[in-house]
C-alpha positions in Angstrom: 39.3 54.6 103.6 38.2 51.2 103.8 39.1 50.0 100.1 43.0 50.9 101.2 42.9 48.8 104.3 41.0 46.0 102.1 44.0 46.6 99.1 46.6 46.7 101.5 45.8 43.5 103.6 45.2 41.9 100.0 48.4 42.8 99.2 50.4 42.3 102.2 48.8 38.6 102.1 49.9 38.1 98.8 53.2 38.9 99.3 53.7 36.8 102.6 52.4 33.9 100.3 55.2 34.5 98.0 57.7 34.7 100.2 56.3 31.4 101.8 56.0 29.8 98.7 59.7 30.8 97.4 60.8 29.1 101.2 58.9 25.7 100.8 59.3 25.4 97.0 60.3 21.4 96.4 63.9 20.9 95.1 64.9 20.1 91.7 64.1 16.3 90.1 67.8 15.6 89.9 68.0 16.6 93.6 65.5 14.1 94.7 66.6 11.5 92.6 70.5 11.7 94.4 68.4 11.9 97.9 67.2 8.7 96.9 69.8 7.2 95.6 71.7 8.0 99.2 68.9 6.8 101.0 69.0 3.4 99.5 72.3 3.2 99.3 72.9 3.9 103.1 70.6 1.2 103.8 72.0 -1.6 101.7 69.7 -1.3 98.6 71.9 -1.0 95.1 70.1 0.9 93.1 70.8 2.1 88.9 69.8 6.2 87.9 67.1 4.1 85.4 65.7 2.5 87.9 65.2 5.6 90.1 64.3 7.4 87.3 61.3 4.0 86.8 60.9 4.5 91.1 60.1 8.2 90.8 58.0 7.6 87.8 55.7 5.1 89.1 55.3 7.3 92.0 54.2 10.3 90.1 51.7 8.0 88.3 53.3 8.3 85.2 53.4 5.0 83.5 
């Protein structure tokens, strides 16, 4: 009886972490890139797709 309870809490964990994960799961590059590109925008900067594409690369640590 108590390997059940152990199994079931296992897997009644597992699946709330899925769930939570599909909920917080970051949006697409391209998304992020037009966020910024509206964020700058709004507040005066001008601002090319290459050189967000350079911004969110130097970011990421990808040189």
């Amino acid at each position: 009886m108590k390997a059940t309870v152990l199994i079931s809490a296992f897997l009644g964990g597992a699946l709330v972490g899925a769930g939570a994960a599909l909920l917080f799961a970051p949006e697409k590059g391209e998304k992020v890139r037009e966020r910024i590109c509206r964020v700058l925008k709004r507040n005066g900067l001008k601002i090319s797709d290459a050189e967000v594409d350079a911004l969110v690369a130097e970011l990421a640590g990808e040189d």
